[in-house]
N, C-alpha and C positions, 0 to 999 in steps of 0.2 A: 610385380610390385607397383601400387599406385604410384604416381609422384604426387601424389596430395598427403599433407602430413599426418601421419600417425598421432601427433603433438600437441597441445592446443600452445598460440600465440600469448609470449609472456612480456608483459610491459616493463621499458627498462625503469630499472629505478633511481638512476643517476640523475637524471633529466629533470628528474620536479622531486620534493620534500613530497613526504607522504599527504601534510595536509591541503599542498598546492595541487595536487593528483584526485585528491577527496571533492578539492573543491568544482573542480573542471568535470569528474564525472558528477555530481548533484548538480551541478545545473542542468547537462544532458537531461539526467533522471526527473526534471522538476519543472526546466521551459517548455520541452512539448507536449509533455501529457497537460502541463498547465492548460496551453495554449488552445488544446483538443479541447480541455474541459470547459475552457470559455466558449468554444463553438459549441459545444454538447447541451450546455444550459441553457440556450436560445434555444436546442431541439424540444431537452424537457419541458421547457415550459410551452412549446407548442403542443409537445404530447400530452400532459395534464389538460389542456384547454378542450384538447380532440376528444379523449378519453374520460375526463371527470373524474372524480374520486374513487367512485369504485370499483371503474374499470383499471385505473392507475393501481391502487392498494390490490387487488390481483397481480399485476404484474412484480409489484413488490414483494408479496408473498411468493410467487412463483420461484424469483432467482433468489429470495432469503432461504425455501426450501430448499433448492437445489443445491446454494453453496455449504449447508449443511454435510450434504454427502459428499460436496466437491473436496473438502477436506481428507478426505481419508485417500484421497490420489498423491498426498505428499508424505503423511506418516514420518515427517521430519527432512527427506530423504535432500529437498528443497536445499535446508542450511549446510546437512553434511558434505552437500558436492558444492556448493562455493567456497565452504569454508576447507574445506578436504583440497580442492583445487587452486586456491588461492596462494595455499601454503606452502606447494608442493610446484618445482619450475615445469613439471610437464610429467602427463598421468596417463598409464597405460589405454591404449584402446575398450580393453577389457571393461573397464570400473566405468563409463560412457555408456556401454552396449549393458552392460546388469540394470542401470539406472534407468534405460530407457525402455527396456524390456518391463522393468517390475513394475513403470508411476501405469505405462501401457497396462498389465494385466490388471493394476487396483481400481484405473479411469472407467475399464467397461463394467469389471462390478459394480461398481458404486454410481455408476448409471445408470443402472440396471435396479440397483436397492433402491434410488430413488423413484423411478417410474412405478416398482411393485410398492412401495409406500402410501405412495398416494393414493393407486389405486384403491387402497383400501381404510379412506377417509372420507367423510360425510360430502366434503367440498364437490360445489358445481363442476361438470363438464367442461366446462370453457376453462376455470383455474388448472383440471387436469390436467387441461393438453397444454399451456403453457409450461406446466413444470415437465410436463413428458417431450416436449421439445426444449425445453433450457435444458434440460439434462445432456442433449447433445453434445451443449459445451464446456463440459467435464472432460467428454476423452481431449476435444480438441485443445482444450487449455493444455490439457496436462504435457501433451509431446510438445507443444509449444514454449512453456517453463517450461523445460528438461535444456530444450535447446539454450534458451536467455542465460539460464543459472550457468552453465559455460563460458558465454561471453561478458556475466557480469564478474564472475570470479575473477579473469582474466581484464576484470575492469575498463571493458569495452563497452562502455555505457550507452555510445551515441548509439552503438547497432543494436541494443535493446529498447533504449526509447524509439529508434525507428519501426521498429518490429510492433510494438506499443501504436504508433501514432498511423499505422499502416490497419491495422485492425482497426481501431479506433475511427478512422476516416469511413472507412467500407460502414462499420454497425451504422454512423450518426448518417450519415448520406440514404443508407437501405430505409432507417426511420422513417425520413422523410418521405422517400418513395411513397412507405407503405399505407403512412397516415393520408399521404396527398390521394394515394388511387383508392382509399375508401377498406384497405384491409384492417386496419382498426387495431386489437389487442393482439392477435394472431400471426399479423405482417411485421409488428415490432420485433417481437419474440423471433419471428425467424431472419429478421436483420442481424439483432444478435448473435444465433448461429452462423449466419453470414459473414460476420464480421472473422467470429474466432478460427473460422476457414479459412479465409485468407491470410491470419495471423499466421498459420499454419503453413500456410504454404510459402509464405515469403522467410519464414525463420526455418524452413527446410530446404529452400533455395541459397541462403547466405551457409547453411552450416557444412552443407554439400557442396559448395563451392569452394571453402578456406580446407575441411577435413573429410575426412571416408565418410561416406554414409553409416548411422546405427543400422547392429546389425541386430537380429532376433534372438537373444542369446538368454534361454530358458536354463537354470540353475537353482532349483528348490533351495537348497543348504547356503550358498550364496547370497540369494534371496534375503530370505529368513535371517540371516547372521546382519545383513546389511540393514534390513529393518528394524533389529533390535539394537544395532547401536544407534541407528536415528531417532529410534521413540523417543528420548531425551526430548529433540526437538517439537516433535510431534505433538508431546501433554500441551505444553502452551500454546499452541497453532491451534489445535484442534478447540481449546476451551476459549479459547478468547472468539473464534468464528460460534459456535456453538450457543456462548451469550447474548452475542450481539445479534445474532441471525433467530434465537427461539425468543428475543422481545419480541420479536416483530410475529413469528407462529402464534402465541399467544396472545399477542395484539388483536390479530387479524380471526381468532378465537373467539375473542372476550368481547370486543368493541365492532368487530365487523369490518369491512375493507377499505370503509370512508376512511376508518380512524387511521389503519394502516398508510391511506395515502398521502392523510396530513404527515404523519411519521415519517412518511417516506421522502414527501415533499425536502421536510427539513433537512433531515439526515442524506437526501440526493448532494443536497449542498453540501454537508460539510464531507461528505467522501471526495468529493472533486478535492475541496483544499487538501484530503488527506494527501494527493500524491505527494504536497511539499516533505513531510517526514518522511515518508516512502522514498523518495529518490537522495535525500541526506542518507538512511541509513541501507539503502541500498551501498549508494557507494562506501559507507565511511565500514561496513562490515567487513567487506574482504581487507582490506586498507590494516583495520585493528585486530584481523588475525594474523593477517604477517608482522605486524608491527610488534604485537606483544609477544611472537614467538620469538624476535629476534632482540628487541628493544623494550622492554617494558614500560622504562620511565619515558620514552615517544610514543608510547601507546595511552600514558595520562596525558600527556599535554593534548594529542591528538582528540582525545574526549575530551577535555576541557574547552578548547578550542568550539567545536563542533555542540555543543552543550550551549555555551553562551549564543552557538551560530542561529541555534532553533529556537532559544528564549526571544532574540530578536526580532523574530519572525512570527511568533507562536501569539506572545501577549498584545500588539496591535493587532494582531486580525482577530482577536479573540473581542478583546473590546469594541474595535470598529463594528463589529457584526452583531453584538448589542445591543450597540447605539441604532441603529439603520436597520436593524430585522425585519419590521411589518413592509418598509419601503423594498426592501431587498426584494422579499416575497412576492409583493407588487406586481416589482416590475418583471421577476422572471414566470409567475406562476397565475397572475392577476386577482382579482380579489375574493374569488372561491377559497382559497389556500389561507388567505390571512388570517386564520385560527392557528396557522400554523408560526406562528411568530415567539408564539411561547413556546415551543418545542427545540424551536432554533437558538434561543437564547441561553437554552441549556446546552443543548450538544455542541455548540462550538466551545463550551467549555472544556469538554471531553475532547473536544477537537486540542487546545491547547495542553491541556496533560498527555495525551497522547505523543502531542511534540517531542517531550522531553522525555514519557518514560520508554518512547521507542527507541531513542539514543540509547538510556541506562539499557534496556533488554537484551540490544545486538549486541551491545559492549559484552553483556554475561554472555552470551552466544559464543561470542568470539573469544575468550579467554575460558573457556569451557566450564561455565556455571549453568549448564542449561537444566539442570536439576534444581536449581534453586528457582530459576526463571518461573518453570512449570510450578512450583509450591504457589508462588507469587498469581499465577494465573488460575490457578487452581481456588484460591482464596478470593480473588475479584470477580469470577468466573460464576462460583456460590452465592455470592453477594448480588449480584444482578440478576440473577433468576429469582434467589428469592424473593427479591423487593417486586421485581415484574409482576410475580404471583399475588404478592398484596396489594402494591399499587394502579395494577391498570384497572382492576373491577371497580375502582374508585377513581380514577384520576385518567382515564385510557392514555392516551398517546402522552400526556405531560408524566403521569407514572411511567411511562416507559424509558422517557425523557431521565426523568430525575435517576432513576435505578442506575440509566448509565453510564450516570457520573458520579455515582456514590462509587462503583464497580472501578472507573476509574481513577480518582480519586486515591481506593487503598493502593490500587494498580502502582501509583508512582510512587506515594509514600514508603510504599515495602521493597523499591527496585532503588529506590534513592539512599537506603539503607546497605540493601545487598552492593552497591557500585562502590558505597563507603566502607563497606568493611574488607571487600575480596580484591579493589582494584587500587586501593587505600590512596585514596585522592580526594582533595576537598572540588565540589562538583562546581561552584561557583563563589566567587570572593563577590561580596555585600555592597563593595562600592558599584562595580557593574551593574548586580542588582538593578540598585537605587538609580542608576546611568538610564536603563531601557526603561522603567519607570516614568521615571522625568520627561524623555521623549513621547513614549506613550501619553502621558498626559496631557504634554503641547497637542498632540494630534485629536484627544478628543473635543480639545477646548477649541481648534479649528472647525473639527466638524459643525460642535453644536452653534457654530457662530453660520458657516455655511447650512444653515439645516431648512433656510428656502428654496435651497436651489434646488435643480437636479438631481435626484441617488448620487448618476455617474458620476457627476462633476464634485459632489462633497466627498466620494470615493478619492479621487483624484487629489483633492484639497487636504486628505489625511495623507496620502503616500507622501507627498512631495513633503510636506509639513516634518513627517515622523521623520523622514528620511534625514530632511535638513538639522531636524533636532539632534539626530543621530552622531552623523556626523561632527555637529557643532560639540558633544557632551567628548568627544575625543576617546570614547569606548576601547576601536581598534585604531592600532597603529596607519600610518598612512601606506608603510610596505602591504598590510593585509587587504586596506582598500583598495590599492594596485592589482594586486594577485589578483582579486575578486574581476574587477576591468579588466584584465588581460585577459583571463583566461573566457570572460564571459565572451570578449570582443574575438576571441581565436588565436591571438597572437602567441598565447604558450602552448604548448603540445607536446604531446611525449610520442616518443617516436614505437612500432610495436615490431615488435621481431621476431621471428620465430625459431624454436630452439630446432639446430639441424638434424638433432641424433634421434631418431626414432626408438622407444622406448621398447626394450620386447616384456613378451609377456610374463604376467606372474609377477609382478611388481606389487608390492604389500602396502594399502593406503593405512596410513598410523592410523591407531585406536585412541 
């Protein structure tokens, strides 16, 4: 018998209120991938300079092709083990070893579908083998998530952004290499792979270290039964990647690779700020499935709370990026790219709806509306393809731009709806509103007064400005602004424990 636990490590919940536990994991999830991303934009935009537009808009196409098929290694299976896990103080060996067996068998097909795909498209040689080496990093993703979705369930967030900021290091470092020794489009692409190796290997060294190693454990009927109660999650994962990923296939179609790179250019940007939502609803998901299984009406406040967290966040960087686009561009990508200003000015708008309706989405996730979710994605999903279709032969990279944010757009209207009727909570009171408003607007009135200086420094002159305005409008209490500083500074912490009793088998994850 091992002495490594059969069990995974459950956090106590004495120690911190749910939304003070929410808060300390999002910032994990949000500082270092941030802080990655700000060293990664100084890479891109040497890569753009190194490579030019249409060696760039290849690379864009490559991994938009690839994550096309990278989706079908999750098939939902993603939400059901955090949310399955979260809920539950500690889960059979068994349902770990199915999970990692099954994302294992869908990563080699679908690596495999995507190489024989390509093969048989018009596209150059050189795009070929880019997407027949990103394809690579499908399988490795996928045991890599298998492993995180464990330790985010289990709301161990630092050891996923480490795992995150560990891969991350290896690709942007390998970049450089590859551009510095003259490998060009080729040595990128196999950084990448580089990277998600190592991701791999260090989220296989921590998971082997705390619990047993996954074991091989092939089960058809198991399988199968597990997958279909995931596809729930799945329809919306799948169409929302799908969208976003065939603008860009039919970009790079219609208008050619230049266009693609300006597209790419923009939208590089606004996925870096994406991790901000990403690591809010990373944490606040497991968080609001325990919550509204035990707690309901702390599972509204908990969205409430966290709803105004991203409004805060979402409408100045939405604005600042507006205002300062062509300069932004500028400076990270130099004045090749600055066609791409108009591109960027839309997508960080999608960036800001995105904010908020990935809040409303995890919320349906986690209170098990993921059938509604998927109608909702299913519907914005149709709506940006089709407009792609009509608008890029007319408009290229700005029609692809506008598509979507119409696509998003219905996205939140119809999840702001579904949060209101299923989870029957008003999403946000008017005066707050008009509070982040207010501040927002100090902050543009700053910039446009700094707008000889520096990018950096009018960047700087909005933060501290919005911040101060923030503040001064008396929003949140001065306890929330505390919380925030402690936990940022390290001084709260929850303590993690492990459950002693080793679970045996045949243990039944609810339906």
């Amino acid at each position: 018998m091992s002495n490594k636990h059969s069990c995974l490590p459950a956090a106590s919940q004495d120690s911190e209120k749910p939304s003070q536990r929410v808060l300390r994991n999002s910032l994990w999830m949000i500082a270092q991938p941030l802080l990655l991303n700000a060293l990664s934009i100084v890479v891109i935009g040497y890569m753009t300079r190194v490579l030019g537009q249409a060696d760039y808009g290849r690379f864009i196409f490559g991994f938009s092709f690839v994550a096309i098929f990278s989706s079908f290694t999750n098939l939902g299976l993603r939400a059901v083990t955090v949310r399955e896990v979260a809920k539950h103080s500690s889960l059979p060996r068994e349902f770990v070893d199915r999970i990692f067996t099954t994302r294992l068998i869908l990563a080699l097909l679908s690596a495999a579908g995507a190489v024989v795909a390509i093969s048989f498209t018009s596209h150059d040689p050189g795009t070929k083998w880019v997407v027949c080496l990103a394809s690579l990093t499908i399988v490795l993703q996928a045991v890599t998530t298998t492993f995180q979705d464990v330790f985010q369930a289990r709301e161990r967030m630092a050891l996923v952004a480490s795992i995150q900021a560990a891969s991350g290091l290896v690709l942007t470092a390998g970049s450089v290499v590859a551009l510095i020794i003259g490998m060009r489009l080729k040595g990128v692409t196999a950084s990448y792979v580089l990277g998600g190796a190592f991701g791999l290997a260090v989220s296989w060294m921590w998971f082997v270290r705390d619990f047993q190693p996954p074991r091989w454990k092939v089960d058809v009927s198991d399988a199968w039964a597990t997958i279909c109660h995931a596809a729930p999650f799945f329809v919306p994962l799948q169409l929302s990647i799908a969208g976003n990923k065939l603008a860009v296939v039919i970009l790079s179609s219609v208008s050619g690779y230049g266009a693609a790179g300006l597209f790419g250019a923009a939208s590089g940007l606004v996925e870096r700020l994406s991790v901000i939502p990403d690591g809010i609803c990373s944490a606040l998901y497991p968080a609001m499935a325990n919550s509204y299984s035990h707690d309901p009406d702390q599972a509204r406040r908990l969205f409430r709370q966290f709803f105004l967290y991203s409004l805060m966040l979402a409408l100045p960087l939405a604005v600042g990026t507006t205002l300062l686009a062509p300069r932004i561009l500028a400076l990270v990508y130099g004045a090749a790219f600055s066609e791409a200003a108009a591109v960027l000015r839309v997508l960080v708008w999608c960036l800001f709806i995105s904010f908020l309706a990935s809040v409303n989405g995890w919320t349906l996730l986690a209170i098990h509306r993921e059938r509604q979710d998927g109608v909702v994605k299913l519907a914005s999903t149709a709506v940006n393809v089709s407009l792609c279709i009509v608008l890029i032969p007319w408009y290229g990279e700005r029609g692809a731009a506008w598509a979507s944010l119409c696509a998003a757009g219905l996205d939140g209207v119809l999840l702001s709806v579904l949060i209101n009727r299923y989870l029957s909570v008003r999403i946000l009171d008017i005066s707050q509103g008009l509070r982040v408003l207010a501040a927002t607007a100090v902050m543009a009135v700053a910039c446009h007064l700094a707008r000889d200086l520096n990018v950096v420094v009018v960047i700087g002159v909005g933060i501290v400005t919005y911040f101060v305005a923030l503040v001064s409008s008396g929003i949140l209490p001065k306890d929330e602004w505390r919380d925030v500083l402690e936990i940022f500074l390290g001084r709260r912490r929850v303590q993690l424990e492990a459950d002693p009793e080793a679970i045996q088998p045949g243990v039944q994850i609810e339906q």
